[in-house]
C-alpha positions in Angstrom: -61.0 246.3 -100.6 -63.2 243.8 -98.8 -63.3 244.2 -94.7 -61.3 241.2 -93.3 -63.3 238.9 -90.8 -60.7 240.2 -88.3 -61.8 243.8 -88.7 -65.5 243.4 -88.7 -64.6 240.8 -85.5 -62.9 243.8 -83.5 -65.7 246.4 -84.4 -68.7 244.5 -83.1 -66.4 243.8 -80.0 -65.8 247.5 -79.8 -70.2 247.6 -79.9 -69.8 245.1 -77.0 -67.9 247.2 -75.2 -69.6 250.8 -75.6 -72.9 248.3 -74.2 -71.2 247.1 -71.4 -70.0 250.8 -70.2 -73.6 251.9 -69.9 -76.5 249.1 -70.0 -78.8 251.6 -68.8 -78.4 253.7 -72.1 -81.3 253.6 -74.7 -79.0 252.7 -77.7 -80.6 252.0 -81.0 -79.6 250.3 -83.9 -79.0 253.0 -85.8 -76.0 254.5 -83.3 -75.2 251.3 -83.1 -74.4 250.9 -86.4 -72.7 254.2 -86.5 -70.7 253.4 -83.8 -69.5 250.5 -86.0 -69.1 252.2 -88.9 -71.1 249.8 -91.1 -74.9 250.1 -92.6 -77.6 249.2 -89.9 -78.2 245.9 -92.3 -74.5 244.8 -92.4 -74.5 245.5 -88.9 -77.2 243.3 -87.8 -76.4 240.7 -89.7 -72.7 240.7 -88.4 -73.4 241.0 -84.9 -75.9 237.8 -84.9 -72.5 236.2 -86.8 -69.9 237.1 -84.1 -72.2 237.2 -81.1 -74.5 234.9 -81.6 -77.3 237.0 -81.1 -78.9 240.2 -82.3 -77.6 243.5 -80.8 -81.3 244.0 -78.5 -81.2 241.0 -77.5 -77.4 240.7 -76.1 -78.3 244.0 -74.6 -81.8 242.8 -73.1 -79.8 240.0 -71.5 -77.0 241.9 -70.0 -79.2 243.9 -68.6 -81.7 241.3 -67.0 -78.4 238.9 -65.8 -77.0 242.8 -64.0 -80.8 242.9 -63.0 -80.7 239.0 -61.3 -77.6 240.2 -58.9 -79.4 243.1 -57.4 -82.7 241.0 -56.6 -80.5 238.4 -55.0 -77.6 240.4 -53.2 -80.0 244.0 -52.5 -83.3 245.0 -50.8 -83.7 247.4 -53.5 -87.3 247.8 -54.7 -87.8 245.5 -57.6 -89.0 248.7 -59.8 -85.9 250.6 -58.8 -84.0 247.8 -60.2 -86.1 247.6 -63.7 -85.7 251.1 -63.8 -81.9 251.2 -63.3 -81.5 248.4 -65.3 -83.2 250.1 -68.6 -86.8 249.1 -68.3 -89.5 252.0 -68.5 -92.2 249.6 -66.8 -92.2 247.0 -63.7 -94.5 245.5 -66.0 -91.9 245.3 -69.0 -89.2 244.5 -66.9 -90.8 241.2 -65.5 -92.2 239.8 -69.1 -88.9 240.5 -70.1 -87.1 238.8 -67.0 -89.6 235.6 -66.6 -89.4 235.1 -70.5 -85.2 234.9 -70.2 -85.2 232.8 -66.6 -88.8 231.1 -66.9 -89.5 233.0 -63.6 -90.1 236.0 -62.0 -87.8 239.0 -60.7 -89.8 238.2 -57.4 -89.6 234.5 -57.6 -85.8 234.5 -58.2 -85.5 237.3 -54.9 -87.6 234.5 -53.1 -85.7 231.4 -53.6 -82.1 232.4 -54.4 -82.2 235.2 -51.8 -78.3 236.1 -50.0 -77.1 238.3 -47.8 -78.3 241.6 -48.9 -75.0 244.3 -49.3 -75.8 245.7 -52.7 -76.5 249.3 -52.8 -78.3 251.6 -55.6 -76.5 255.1 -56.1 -77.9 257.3 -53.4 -78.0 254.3 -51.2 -76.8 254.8 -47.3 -73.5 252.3 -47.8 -73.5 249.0 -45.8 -71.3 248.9 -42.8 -68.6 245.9 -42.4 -69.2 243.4 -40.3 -66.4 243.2 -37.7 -67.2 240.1 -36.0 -67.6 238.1 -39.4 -64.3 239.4 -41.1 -62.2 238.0 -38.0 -64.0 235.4 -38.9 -63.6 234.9 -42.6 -60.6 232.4 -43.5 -59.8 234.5 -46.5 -56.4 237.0 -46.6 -58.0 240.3 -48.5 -55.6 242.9 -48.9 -56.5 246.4 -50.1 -54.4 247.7 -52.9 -54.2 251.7 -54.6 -54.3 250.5 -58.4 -53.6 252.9 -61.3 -55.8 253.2 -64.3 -54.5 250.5 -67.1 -55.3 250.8 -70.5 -55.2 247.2 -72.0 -55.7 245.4 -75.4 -58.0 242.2 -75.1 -58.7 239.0 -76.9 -62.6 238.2 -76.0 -64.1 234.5 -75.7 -67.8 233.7 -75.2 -68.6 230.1 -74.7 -69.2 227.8 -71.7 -66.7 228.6 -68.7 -64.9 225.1 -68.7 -63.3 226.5 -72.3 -62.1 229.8 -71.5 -58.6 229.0 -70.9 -58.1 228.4 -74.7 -58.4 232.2 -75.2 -54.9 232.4 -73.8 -53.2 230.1 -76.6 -54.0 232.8 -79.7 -53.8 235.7 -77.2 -50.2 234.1 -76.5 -49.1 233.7 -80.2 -50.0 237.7 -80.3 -48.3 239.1 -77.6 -45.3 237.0 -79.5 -46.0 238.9 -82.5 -46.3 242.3 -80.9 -43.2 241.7 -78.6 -45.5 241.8 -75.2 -44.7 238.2 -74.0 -42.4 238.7 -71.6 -42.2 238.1 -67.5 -42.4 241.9 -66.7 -45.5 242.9 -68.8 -49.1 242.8 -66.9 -51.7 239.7 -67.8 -55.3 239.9 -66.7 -58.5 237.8 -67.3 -61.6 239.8 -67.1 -64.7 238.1 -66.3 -67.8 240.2 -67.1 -70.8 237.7 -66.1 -71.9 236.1 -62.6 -72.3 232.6 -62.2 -76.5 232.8 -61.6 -77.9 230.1 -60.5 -81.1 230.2 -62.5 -78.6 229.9 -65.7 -78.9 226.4 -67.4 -75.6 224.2 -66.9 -75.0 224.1 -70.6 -75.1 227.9 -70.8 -72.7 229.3 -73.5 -72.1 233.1 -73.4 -70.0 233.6 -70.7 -67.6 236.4 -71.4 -63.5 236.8 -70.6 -61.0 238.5 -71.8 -57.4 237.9 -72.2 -55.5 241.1 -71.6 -52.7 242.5 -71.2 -51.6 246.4 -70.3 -50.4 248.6 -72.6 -49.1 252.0 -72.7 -50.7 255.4 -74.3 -48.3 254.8 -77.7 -49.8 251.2 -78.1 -51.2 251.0 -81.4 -54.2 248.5 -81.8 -54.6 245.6 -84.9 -57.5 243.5 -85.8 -56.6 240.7 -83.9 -57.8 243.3 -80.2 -59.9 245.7 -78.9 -58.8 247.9 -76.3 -60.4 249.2 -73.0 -59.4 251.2 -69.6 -59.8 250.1 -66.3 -60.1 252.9 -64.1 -57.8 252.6 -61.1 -59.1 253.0 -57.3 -59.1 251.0 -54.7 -59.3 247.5 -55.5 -59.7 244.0 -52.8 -57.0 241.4 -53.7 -56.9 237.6 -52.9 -54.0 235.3 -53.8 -54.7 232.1 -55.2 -52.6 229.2 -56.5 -53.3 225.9 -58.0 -56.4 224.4 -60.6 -58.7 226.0 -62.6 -61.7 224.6 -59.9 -59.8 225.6 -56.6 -59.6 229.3 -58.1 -63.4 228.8 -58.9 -63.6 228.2 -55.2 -61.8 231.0 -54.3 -63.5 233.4 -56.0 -67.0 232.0 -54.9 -66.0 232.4 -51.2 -64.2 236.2 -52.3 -67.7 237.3 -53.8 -70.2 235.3 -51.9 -68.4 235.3 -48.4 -66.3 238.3 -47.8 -67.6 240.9 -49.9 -71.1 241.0 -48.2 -69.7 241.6 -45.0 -66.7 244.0 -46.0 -68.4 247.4 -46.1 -67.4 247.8 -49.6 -69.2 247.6 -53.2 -68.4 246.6 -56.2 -66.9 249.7 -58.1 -66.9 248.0 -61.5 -69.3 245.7 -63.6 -66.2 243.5 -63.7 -63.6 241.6 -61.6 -60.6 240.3 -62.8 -57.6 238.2 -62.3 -53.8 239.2 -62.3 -51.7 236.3 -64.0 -48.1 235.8 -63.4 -45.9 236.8 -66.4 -43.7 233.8 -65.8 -47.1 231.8 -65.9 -48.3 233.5 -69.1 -44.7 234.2 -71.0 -43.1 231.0 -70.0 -42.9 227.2 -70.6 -45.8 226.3 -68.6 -48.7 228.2 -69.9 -49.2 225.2 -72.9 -50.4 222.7 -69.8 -51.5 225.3 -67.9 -54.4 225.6 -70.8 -54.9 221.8 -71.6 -54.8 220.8 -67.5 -56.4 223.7 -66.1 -54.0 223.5 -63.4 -50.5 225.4 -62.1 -52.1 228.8 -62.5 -51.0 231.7 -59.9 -53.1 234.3 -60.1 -54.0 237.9 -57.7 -57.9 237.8 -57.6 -59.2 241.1 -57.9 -62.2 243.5 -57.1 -62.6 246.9 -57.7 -64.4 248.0 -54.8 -65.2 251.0 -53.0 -67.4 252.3 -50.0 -69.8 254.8 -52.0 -72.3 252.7 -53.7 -71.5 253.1 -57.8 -73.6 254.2 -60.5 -75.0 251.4 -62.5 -75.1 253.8 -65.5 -72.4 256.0 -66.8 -72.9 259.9 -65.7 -72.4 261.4 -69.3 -72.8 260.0 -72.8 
C-alpha cells in the first residue's frame, strides 16, 4: 500500500526533531534514513520536498544560526563555538558561516555584538545583575514546571504566517477530542530573530502543541516530543501578535542578560489560553493577529547547558 503524504510528512518531521536534540552530532544520511525508515534515495528526495532543503544542509544551517547567538550574546572563543557547534576546523566553520550570512563569524561578533551572558558547558555562570533587574520594567516570575510530552503540528515559513498553523491544528484537537478549556496549548519557537537574516527569510520554525498524556496515541497528522521540566522564567502578555513580539524581544534581549540564568533549552515557548485556543475567538485571533493571552516562557537555569546531548 503506497505511504500517504501525511506519513512521509510526520517521519521527516520526526528527522527534524532527532537533529534538533543534538546539532553537534555527526549524523549521516544513511542513519538518517534509517531513522526514517525509508531508502537513503527516497529519503533525500522527500526531505528536499517537505523541508525545502536537503537534510546537510538544514543541518549545516541550524547549526551556523545556534552558532550566530553565541558570537553575539558570549565571549566564547570563536573556535570553541565552531567546535561546539559541529565544525572540525575554525577554518570550515567560517567558509561555512560567511557563505550562509555573506560575512564572517568575527564580522557578525563585531557589528551585532550584545551584552555578553552566554556560557559554554564548563563555563563559570554569569552572576545577576541586581541594580539592573530593579530596574527592568518587566514582571518575571520563576515557575517549577513538570516534564510534558506533547503532540505538534510544525510550520516553516515567514513569521508574519505562523498563526495559520493553529487553524488545522484546531480542526485536530476537534477530531481527537483535545479542544477543550482545561487542556494545555503551547507555540514553540525554535529559531532567533538574527539580524543578519534577510527580511524575506522563510524557514522559521513553530509548533502548535498541545500536552498529552503517556496513553496518547500519535496519527499522521503530528509528531510528538518531551519538554523536560525544570525551572522555567515566565512573562505575561496580552494583546497583538506585534506587542507579544515586543515582549519577548525585551524578555530575551533585556532581562535574560542580566538575570543570572541561561537558557536551559534550544527552545522557548508560549503558553496559550485554552479559552483562547478552544473557544470562539481563536478564528480572529488567526486572521487579526490580535486578542491573544499568552504565559511567555523560558526554560532557564543557573548551570550553563550542554549544547549537545550527553549520550546518543
Amino acid at each position: 500500500m503506497p505511504e500517504s503524504a501525511d506519513s512521509t510528512r510526520r517521519r521527516i518531521i520526526d528527522v527534524c526533531l532527532l537533529m534538533e536534540s543534538d546539532l553537534a552530532y555527526p549524523y549521516s544520511i544513511q542513519e538518517l534514513a534509517n531513522y526514517a525508515g525509508m531508502s537513503k534515495h527516497h529519503f533525500q528526495r522527500q526531505f528536499r520536498r517537505v523541508v525545502g532543503e536537503t537534510a546537510m544542509a538544514h543541518l549545516r544551517r541550524l547549526r551556523l544560526a545556534r552558532a550566530a547567538t553565541f558570537l553575539q550574546n558570549s565571549d566564547a572563543p570563536i573556535t570553541r563555538v565552531a567546535h561546539e557547534s559541529g565544525f572540525d576546523t575554525h577554518a570550515g566553520f567560517t567558509h561555512a558561516f560567511s557563505k550562509l550570512y555573506g560575512y564572517s563569524p568575527q564580522q557578525l561578533r563585531d557589528n551585532h555584538r550584545r551584552r555578553p551572558y552566554l556560557r559554554l558547558p564548563s563555563a563559570e555562570p554569569v552572576n545577576a545583575d541586581a541594580r539592573a533587574l530593579a530596574a527592568c520594567p518587566l514582571s518575571v516570575t520563576i515557575e517549577q514546571m513538570p516534564t510534558w510530552q506533547v503532540a505538534l503540528m510544525r510550520y516553516v515559513g515567514p513569521t508574519n504566517g505562523m498563526a495559520s498553523i493553529w487553524s488545522p491544528m484546531s480542526d485536530w484537537l476537534r477530531r481527537r477530542g483535545l479542544l477543550n478549556t482545561t487542556q494545555i496549548y503551547l507555540g514553540i519557537y525554535h529559531d532567533d530573530w538574527h539580524p543578519e537574516q534577510p527580511d524575506d527569510y522563510s524557514a522559521y520554525r513553530y509548533d502548535a502543541a498541545v500536552v498529552v498524556n503517556a496513553a496518547f496515541e500519535p496519527d499522521d497528522d503530528v509528531n510528538t516530543t518531551i519538554i523536560p521540566g525544570g525551572e522555567v522564567a515566565t512573562v505575561f502578555a496580552r494583546g497583538s501578535v506585534a506587542k507579544l513580539e515586543r515582549t519577548w524581544k525585551r524578555f530575551v534581549e533585556d532581562w535574560l542578560p542580566i538575570s543570572g540564568y541561561q537558557p536551559r533549552l534550544s527552545t522557548v515557548f508560549d503558553i496559550y489560553s485554552g479559552h483562547l485556543i478552544a473557544g470562539s475567538r481563536l478564528r480572529k485571533a488567526i486572521s487579526t493577529l490580535t486578542g491573544i493571552e499568552a504565559k511567555l516562557c523560558i526554560p532557564v537555569s543557573r548551570v550553563p547547558a550542554a549544547l549537545s546531548s550527553p549520550e546518543r
